[in-house]
Every structure is written in structure tokens, then in C-alpha cells.
C-alpha positions in Angstrom: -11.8 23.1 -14.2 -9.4 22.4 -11.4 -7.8 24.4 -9.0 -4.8 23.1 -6.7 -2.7 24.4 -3.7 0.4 23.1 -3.9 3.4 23.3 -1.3 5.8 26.4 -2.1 8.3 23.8 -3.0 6.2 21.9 -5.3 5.3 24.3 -7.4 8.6 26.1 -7.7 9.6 22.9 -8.9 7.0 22.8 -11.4 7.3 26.2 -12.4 11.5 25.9 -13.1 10.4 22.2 -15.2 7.9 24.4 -17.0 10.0 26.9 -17.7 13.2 24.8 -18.9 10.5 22.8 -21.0 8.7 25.4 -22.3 5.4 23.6 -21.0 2.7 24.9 -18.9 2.4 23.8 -15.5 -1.1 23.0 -16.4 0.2 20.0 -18.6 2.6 18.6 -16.2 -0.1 18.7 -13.7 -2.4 17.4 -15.8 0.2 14.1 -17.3 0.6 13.5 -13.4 -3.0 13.1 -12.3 -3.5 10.6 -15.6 -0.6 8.9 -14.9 -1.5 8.2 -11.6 -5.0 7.3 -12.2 -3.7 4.9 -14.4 -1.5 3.1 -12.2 -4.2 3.5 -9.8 -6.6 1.5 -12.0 -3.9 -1.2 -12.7 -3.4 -1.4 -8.8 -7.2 -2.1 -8.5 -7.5 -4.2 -11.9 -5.0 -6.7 -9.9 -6.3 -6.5 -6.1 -9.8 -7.7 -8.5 -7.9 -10.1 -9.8 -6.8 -11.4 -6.6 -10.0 -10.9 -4.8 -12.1 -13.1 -7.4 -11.2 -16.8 -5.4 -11.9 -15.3 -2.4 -15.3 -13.2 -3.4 -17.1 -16.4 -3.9 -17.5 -16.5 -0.4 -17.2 -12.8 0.2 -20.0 -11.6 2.9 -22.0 -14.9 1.7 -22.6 -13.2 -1.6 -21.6 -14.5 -4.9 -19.3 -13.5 -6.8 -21.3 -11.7 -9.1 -22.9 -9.6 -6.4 -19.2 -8.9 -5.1 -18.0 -7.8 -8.3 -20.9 -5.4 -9.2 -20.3 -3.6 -5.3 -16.8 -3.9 -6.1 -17.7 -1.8 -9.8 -19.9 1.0 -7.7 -17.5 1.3 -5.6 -15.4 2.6 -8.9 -17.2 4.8 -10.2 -18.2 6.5 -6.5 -14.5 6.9 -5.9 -13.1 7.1 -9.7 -16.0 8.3 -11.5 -16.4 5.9 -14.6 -15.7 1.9 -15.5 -13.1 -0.2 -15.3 
């Protein structure tokens, strides 16, 4: 369960789309929020990507230890594995 405030102008926009559509707002709201925690994962897939050169020398740690902080840090902001 989720409750969100949204701006007045927000969610009269989301209200007319869901009314046109004959969706609720719930699933608009929800197909936003997955869409952008997918492109949020693809933004973080590449920065690791990008990052693995320069994590060899990361902190003095190796890679390996970089990439399994890098993985906490996932799941304590996104809640599950990449």
C-alpha cells in the first residue's frame, strides 16, 4: 500500500487521462513508478559498467569488494538485486 500527495495540477492531469482512458489513476501511477525504476536500474547497470576499470583501485579495495558495497548499496536504496 501506497499513499501519494500530488500537486493539484498533477493529479487533475491524471484524473482527466484516467477518465478519457477509462483507467484508474492507480495504474497510471503505478506504470510510472515501474517505468522509472526501470530506467533507473539501466542508469545504474551502466554507471557499474563504467565504474568497473576504475573500482580496481577504488578506496584500495578490489574490485570485488567495490562491487559487493556497490550491490548493498542497491538493495538499501532499491530494495532487491540487480
Amino acid at each position: 500500500m501506497l499513499a501519494i500527495r500530488l500537486p493539484p495540477a498533477i493529479e487533475k492531469r491524471l484524473a482527466r487521462l484516467a477518465k478519457r482512458t477509462g483507467r484508474t489513476k492507480t495504474y497510471y501511477a503505478r506504470e510510472a513508478i515501474l517505468k522509472h525504476l526501470e530506467d533507473l536500474g539501466m542508469q545504474f547497470s551502466r554507471y557499474r559498467l563504467a565504474a568497473a576499470p576504475i573500482a580496481l583501485l577504488f578506496d584500495g579495495e578490489l574490485y570485488s569488494n567495490f562491487r559487493s558495497r556497490l550491490e548493498k548499496e542497491w538493495d538499501r536504496y532499491f530494495g532487491g538485486r540487480w
